[in-house]
C-alpha positions in Angstrom: -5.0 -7.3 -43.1 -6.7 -6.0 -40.1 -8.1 -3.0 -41.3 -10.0 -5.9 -44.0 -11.0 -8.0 -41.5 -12.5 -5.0 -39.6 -14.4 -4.0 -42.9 -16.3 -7.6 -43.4 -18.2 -6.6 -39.9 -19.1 -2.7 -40.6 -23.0 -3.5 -41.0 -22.4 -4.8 -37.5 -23.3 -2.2 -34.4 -19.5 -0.8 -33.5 -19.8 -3.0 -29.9 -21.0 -6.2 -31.8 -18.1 -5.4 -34.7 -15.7 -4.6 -32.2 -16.2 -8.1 -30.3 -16.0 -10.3 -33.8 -13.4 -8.6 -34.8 -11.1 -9.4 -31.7 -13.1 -12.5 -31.5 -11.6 -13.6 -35.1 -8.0 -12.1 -34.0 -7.6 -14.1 -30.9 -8.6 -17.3 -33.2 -6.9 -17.0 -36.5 -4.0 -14.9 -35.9 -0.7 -16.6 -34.6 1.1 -14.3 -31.4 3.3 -12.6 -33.6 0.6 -11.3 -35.8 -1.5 -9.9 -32.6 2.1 -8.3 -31.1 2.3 -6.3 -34.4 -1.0 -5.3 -33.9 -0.7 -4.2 -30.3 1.9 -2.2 -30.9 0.5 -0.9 -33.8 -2.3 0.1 -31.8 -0.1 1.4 -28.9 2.3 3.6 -31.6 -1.1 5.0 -32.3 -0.6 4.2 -35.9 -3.7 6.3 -37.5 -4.0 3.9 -40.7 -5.5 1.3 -38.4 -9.5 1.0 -39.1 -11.0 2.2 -35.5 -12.8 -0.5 -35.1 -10.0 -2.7 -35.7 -8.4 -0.3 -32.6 -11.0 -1.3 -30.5 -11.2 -4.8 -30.9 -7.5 -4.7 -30.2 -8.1 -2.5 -27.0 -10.4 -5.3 -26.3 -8.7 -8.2 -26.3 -5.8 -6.0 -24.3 -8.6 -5.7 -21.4 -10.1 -8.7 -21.3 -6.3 -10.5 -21.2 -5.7 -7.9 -18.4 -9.0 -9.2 -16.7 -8.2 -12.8 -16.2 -5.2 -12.0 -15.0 -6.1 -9.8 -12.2 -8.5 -12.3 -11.5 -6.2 -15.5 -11.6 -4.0 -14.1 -8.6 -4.1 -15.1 -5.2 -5.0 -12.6 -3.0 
């Protein structure tokens, strides 16, 4: 499914693609669905659209962002 998703925003520059891609990931898929994903992405499975890849690495980066940022120092 992501690999179709990722195909509906190839006339899209890859950064803009890449951003509505993990845009429409974080919105419509439940937690299990974006797990799968990750770990997809993290096996390094090579079916996986690269777009789709770096929407997930995204996502993975800006999570990883706001939670650096949320701690006390």
């Amino acid at each position: 499914m992501g690999n179709d998703i990722a195909r509906q925003f190839t006339h899209l520059p890859d950064d803009e693609a890449a951003d509505a891609i993990s845009r429409h990931v974080e919105t419509f898929w439940d937690p299990r669905m974006r797990g799968a994903l990750r770990a997809l992405v993290a096996a390094g499975d090579d079916s996986l659209d690269p777009l789709l890849v770096a929407a997930t690495r995204r996502v993975r980066d800006e999570v990883t962002r706001k939670e650096t940022q949320a701690q006390p120092e």
